[in-house]
C-alpha positions as CSV (number, residue, x, y, z in Angstrom):
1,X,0.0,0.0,0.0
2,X,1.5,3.7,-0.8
3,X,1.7,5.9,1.8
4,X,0.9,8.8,-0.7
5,X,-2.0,8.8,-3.2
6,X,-0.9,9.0,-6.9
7,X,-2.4,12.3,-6.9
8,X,-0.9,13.6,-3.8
9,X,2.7,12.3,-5.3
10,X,2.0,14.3,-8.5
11,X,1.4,17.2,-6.4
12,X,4.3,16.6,-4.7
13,X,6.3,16.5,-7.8
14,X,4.9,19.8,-9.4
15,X,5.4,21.6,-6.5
16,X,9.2,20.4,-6.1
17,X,9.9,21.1,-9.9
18,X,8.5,24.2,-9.8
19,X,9.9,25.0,-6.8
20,X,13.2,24.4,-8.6
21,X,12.5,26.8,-11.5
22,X,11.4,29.7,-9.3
23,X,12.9,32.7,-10.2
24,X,13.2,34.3,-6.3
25,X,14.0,32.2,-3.1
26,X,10.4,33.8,-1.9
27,X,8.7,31.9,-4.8
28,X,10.7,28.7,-4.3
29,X,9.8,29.1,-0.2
30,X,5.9,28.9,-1.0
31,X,6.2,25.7,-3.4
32,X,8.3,24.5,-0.9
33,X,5.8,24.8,1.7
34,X,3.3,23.4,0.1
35,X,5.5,20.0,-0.9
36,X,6.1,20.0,3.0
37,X,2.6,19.4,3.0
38,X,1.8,16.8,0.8
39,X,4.9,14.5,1.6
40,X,3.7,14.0,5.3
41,X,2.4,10.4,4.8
42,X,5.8,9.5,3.1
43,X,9.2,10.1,5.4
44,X,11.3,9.5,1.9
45,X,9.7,12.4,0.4
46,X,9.1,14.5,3.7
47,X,12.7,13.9,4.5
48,X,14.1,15.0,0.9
49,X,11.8,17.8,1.4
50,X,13.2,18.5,4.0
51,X,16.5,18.6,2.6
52,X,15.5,20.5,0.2
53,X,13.9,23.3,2.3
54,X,17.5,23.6,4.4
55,X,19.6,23.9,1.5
56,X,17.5,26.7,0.4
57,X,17.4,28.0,3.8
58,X,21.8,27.9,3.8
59,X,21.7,29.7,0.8
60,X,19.7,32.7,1.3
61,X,21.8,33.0,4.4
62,X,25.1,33.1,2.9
């Protein structure tokens, strides 16, 4: 059994993609966020998320 709906996981996926593509770290926060979300039945995807989310984080602080 998934732990994430096929739907959920496309959400997921849109949201990291276009968090990717953003064009301002406030843009790519907000897809972020909503990813976060989504991947909270999975811990693989919650914890790349999470990953994600920090090395954004790191960067807008350096």
């Amino acid at each position: 059994m998934p732990r994430i709906t096929e739907q959920a996981h496309q959400v997921y996926r849109g949201e990291m993609t276009a968090a990717k593509h953003a064009a301002d770290p406030a843009a790519r926060w907000r897809h972020l966020e909503r990813a976060h979300i989504v991947s909270q039945p999975d811990p693989w995807l919650h914890t790349c998320n999470h990953a994600a989310m920090l090395t954004l984080a790191l960067g807008v602080l350096t």
